[in-house]
N, C-alpha and C positions, 0 to 999 in steps of 0.2 A: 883473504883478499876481497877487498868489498869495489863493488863496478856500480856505476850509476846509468840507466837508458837514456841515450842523447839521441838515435834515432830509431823508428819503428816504420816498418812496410807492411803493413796487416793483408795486403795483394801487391802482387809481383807479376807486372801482366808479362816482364819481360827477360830473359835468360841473362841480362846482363842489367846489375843494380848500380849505381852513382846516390854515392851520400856524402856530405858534408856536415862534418864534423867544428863546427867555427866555437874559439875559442879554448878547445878541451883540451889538456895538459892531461897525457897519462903514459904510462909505462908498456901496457897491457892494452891488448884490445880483444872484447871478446862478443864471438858471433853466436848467437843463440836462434835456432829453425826450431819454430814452433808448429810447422804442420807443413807439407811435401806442398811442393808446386802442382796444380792442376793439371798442367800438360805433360810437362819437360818432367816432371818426379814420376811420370807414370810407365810404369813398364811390367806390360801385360795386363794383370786385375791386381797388382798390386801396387803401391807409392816404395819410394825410397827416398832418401835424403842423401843430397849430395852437394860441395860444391869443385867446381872446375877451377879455378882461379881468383889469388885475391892480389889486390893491387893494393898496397899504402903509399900514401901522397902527403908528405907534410917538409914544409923549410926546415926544419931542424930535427932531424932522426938520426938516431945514433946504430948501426947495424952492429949485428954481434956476428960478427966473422974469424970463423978460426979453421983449422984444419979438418978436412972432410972426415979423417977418420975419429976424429974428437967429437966433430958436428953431427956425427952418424951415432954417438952414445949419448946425445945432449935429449934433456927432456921436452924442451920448448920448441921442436920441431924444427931448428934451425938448417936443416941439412937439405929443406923441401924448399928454401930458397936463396938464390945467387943472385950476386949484384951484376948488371949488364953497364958496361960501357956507354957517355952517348959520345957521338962523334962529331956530330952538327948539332944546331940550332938555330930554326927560322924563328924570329919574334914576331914577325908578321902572323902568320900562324897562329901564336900562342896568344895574341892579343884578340885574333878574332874570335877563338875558341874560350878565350875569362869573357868577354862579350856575350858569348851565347849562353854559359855557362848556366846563369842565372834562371832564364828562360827553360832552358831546357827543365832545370831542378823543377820549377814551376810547374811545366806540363806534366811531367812524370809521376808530382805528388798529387795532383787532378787526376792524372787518370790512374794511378793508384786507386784514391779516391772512390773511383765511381767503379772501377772492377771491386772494391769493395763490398758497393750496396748492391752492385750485380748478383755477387756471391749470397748476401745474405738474405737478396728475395728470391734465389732459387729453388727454395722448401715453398714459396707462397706460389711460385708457380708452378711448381709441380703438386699443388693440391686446386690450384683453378685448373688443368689439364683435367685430371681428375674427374673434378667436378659438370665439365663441360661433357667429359666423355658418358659422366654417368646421365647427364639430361639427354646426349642423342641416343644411349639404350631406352629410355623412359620416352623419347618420342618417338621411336621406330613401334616398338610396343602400346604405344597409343594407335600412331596409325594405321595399324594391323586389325586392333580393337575395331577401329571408328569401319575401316571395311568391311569385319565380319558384321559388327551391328547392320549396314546398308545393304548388306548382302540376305539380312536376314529380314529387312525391311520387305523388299523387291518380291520377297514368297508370301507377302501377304497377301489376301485376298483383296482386289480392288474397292470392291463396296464395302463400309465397314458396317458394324450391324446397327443395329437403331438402337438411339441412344448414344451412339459411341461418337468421341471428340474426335475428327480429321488428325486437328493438331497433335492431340497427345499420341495417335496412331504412326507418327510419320509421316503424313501426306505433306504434300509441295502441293503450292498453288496448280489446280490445274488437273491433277491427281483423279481428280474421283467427282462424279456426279454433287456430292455434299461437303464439295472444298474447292470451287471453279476458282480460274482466273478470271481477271474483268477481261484478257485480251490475250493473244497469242504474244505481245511484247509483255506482257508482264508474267506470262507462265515463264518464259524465257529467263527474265532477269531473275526469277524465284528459283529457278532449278541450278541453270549457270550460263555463262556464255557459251559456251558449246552444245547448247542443249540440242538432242538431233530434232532433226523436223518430223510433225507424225501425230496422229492423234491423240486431243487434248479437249478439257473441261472447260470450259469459259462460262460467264455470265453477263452481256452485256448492260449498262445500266439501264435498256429500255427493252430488256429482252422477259418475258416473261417466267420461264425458267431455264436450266443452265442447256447448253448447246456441246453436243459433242462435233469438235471440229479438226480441218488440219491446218496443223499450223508447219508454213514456211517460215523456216528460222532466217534465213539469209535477209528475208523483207519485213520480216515479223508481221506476214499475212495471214487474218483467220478464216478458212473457207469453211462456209456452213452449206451443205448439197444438201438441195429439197424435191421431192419426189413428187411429180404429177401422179392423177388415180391410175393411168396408163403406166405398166409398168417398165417401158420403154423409153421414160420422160422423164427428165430430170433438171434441177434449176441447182446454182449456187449460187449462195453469198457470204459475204463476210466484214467484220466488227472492221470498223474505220480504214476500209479498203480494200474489200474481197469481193469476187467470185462470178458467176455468173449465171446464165439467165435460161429460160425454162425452154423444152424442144416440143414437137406437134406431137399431136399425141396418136397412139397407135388408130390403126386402120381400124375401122367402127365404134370407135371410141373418141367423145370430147374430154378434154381439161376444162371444168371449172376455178381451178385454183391458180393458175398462169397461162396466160393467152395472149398479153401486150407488155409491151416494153412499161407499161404503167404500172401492170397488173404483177408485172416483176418488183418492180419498187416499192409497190406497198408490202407484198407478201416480205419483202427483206424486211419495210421498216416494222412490221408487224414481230419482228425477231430481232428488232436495235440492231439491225447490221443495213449496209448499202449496197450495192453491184459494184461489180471488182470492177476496176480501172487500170490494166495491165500494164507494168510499165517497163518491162522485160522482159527477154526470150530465158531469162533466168526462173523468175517468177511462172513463165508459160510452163516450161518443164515440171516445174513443182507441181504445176495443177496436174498435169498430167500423171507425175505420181500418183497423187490422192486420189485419180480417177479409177488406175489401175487398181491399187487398195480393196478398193468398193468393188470390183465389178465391174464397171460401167463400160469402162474399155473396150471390153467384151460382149458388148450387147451392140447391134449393127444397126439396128433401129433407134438407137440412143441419140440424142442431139444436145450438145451444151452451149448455147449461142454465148459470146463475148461481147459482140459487136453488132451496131445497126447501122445500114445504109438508112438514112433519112431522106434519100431524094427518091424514094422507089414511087412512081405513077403507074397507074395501069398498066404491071407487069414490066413496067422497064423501070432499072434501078442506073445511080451515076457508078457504083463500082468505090464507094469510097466510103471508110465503116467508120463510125464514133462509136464512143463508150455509150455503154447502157446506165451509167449514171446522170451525167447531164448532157450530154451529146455535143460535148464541146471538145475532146480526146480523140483527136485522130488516129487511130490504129490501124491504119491500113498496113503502112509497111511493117508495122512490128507482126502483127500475124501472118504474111507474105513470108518472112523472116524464121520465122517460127514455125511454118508447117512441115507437117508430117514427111510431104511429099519432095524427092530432091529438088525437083523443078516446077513446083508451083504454077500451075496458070489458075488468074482469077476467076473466079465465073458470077455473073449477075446472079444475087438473092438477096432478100431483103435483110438477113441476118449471115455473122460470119463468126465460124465457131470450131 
């Protein structure tokens, strides 16, 4: 018996199929499953092939109906189906459903269709999964790497020896006496944004050699503290916006090297840095850090002036402090603000620190 293929479903996204057969004259009709349904054929870890129900639809079919015990020895499986009765007939109904008919066949062989290309790129995506899984083993294993390297970085010795490249060492801007930043903002950006606050290598460009300083990361402030001959005196400054100014010097002893609010300005510009110009109780804090750090804290005879009253005459002052850089920054209430003490009262001097 020879059969000719009129229609083919290569995916079945659904347990119930509709074909149309237009045209075909035949006697025979024959269903040929070339591979188990996806879902509905699966039961357990295995497929099966099966079907539940078949419908034939055509104007003119001849049934071959004879006696069930005759139908029950026949070879053509006749005995597995019986004619039913109809009793009604709506044509309304049946007009809107030849209407749909059409449509429906349409969408069905579309998405046929495209559960087809579904099926056959799912070897390509189960080898991009793959492939993706195998770059994040290859990047965890990197990043493991790139930490022990930094970690191995961190044991080296600060100075490197002479002769030896910073660069090729590992250093960051900032790093080391022989690899300075030009400023606390640019050791910052060299390391990372979070970089903590704390001392660092600078160079500024009018500074003679490199400066160890602390740098406030929050202001990207660079404080360079300088030490009167007195070892109880102390001045700071710093690169484009730091620090502050020199204290009296111990009992039977002068300072040569900071005496005046002048004498502070050169000794900075003498270092490319100017007098801090404080412009927060954030900023104040930090100094206070860097003081701690050093010692100074703790020295009682210490004095770090910030500020100058400029109206002081013959031992009377107005009580109202500018910057030590051009004395145009009124500080009064931010170091009011800022003091140690909970309740502050101000006291006339000519300096406030």
């Amino acid at each position: 018996m020879l059969y000719s293929d009129v229609v083919e479903n290569g995916a079945n996204p659904s347990n119930v199929t509709l074909d149309m057969l237009p045209g075909s004259a035949a006697q025979h009709v024959r269903i040929l499953m070339t591979h188990p349904h996806t879902t509905n054929g699966k039961v357990g870890d295995e497929f099966v092939y099966g079907i539940r129900e078949i419908f034939a639809l055509a104007s003119r079919m001849d049934t071959a109906v004879a006696d069930c015990k005759e139908a029950a020895n026949s070879a053509d499986a006749r005995d597995k189906y019986f004619l039913l009765p109809i009793h009604e007939f709506d044509p309304e109904i049946a007009e809107k459903m030849d209407s749909l008919e059409e449509d429906v066949l349409l969408r069905t062989r579309t998405l046929s269709s495209k559960t087809q290309q579904l099926s056959a790129s799912r070897s390509q995506a189960e080898i991009c999964v793959s492939e993706k899984e195998e770059f994040k083993n290859r990047k965890k294993n990197l990043t493991e790497e790139i930490t022990t390297i930094k970690g191995a970085l961190l044991t080296l010795p600060l100075t490197p020896k002479e002769g030896s490249d910073s660069v090729s060492l590992g250093y960051l801007p900032g790093d080391s006496p022989t690899y300075p930043a030009e400023d606390c903002f640019a050791a910052k950006i060299a390391n990372s944004p979070e970089a903590p606050s704390g001392f660092y290598w600078i160079l500024p460009r009018c500074a003679p050699h490199p400066l160890r300083v602390f740098c406030d990361m929050e202001s990207s402030t660079s404080m360079y503290f300088i030490r009167n001959k007195a070892a109880a005196v102390a001045a700071a400054a710093a690169a484009a916006a730091a620090a502050a100014a020199p204290a009296p010097a111990a009992a039977g002893r002068s300072s040569s090297k900071v005496h005046s609010v002048a004498s502070l300005r050169l000794v900075c510009a003498e270092n490319g840095l100017e007098p801090l110009v404080l412009t927060s109780t954030e900023q104040l804090r930090a100094l206070r850090v860097a003081l701690k750090q050093i010692g100074f804290a703790d020295n009682e005879n210490g004095v770090l002036p910030l500020a100058h009253d400029m109206g002081c005459l013959e031992g009377k002052c107005t009580g109202s402090y500018k910057d030590l850089y051009s004395g145009t920054t009124d500080l009064t209430a931010l170091l009011l603000e800022g003091a140690l003490a909970p309740n502050p009262t101000p006291t006339t001097a000519p300096t406030a620190g």
